[in-house]
KOLFI-397971 format. One record per residue (C-alpha): residue number from 1; residue in three letters; x, y, z. Coordinates in Angstrom, 1 decimal. Example, Ala and Ser with C-alpha at 12.3 -4.5 7.8 and 13.67 -1.06 7.14 Angstrom:
2
(1 Ala (12.3 -4.5 7.8)) (2 Ser (13.7 -1.1 7.1)) 
//
This chain:
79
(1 Unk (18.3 34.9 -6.0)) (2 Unk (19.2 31.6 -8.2)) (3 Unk (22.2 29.4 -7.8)) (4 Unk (23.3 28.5 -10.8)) (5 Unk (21.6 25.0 -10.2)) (6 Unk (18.2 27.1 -10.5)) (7 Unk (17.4 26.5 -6.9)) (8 Unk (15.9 29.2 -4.6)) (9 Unk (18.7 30.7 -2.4)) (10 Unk (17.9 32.0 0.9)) (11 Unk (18.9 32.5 4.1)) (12 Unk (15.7 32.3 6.9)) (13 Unk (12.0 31.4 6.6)) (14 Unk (9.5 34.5 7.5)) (15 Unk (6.3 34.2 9.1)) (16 Unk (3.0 35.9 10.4)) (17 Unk (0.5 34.7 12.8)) (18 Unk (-1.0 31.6 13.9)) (19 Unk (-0.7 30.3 10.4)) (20 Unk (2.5 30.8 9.8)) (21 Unk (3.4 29.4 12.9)) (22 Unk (2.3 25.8 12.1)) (23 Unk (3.9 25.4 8.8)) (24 Unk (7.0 27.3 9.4)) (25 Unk (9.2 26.0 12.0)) (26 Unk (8.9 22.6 10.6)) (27 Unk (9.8 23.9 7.3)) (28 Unk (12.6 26.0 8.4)) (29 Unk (13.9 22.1 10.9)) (30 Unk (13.9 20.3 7.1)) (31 Unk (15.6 22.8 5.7)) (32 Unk (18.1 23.7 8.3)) (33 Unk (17.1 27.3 8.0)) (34 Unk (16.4 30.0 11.3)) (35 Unk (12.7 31.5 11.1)) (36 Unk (12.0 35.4 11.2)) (37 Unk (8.7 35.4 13.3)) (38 Unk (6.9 39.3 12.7)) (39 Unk (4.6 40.1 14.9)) (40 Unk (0.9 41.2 13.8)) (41 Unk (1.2 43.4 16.6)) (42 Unk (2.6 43.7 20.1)) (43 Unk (-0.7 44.5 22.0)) (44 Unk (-1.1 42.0 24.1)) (45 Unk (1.8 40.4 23.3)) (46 Unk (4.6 38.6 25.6)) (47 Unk (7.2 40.3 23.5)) (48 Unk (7.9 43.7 23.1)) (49 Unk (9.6 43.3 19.3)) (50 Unk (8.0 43.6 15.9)) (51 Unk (10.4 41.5 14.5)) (52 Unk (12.2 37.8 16.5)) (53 Unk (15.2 36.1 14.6)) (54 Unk (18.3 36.4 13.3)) (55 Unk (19.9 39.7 13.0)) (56 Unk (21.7 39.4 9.7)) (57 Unk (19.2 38.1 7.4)) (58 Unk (20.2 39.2 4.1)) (59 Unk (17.0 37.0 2.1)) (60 Unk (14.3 34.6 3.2)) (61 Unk (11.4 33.2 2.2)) (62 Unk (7.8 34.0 3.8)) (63 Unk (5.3 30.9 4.8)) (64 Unk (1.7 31.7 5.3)) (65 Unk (-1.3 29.2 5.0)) (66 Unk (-3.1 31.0 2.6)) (67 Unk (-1.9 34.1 0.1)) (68 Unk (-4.6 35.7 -1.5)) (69 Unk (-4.6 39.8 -1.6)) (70 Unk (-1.4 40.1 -0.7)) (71 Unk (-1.2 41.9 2.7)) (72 Unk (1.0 39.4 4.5)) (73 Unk (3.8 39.7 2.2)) (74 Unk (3.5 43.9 2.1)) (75 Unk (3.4 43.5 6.0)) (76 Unk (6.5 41.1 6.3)) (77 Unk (8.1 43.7 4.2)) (78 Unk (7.4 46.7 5.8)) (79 Unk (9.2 45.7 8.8)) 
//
């Protein structure tokens, strides 16, 4: 969604994986935004959830390293 200043409106950052991970947080500080982390999986995980952030996210924006065939975005999604 627009504002009517034609800046991006949104209300968390999204992320997947070690990539994510170092671009993301940092983003989400300068922008004074909370980060969705999603889980590539929780096998071997220290955390039981799919899905670590804020509960009422209604938009956000996802951060990945590299975005080529698409599968991080449809994964984000899914959850």
């Amino acid at each position: 969604m627009l504002t009517q200043a034609g800046k991006l409106k949104f209300d968390a950052i999204a992320f997947t994986g070690i990539s994510g991970a170092l671009m993301a947080p940092a983003l989400a500080l300068a922008l004074r935004k909370p980060v969705l982390v999603v889980r590539k999986t929780t096998k071997g995980c220290h955390s039981p959830m799919i899905v670590e952030g804020p509960t009422k996210i209604k938009s956000y924006i996802i951060v990945d390293d590299f975005i080529c065939t698409g599968t991080t975005v449809k994964k984000i999604r899914a959850q």
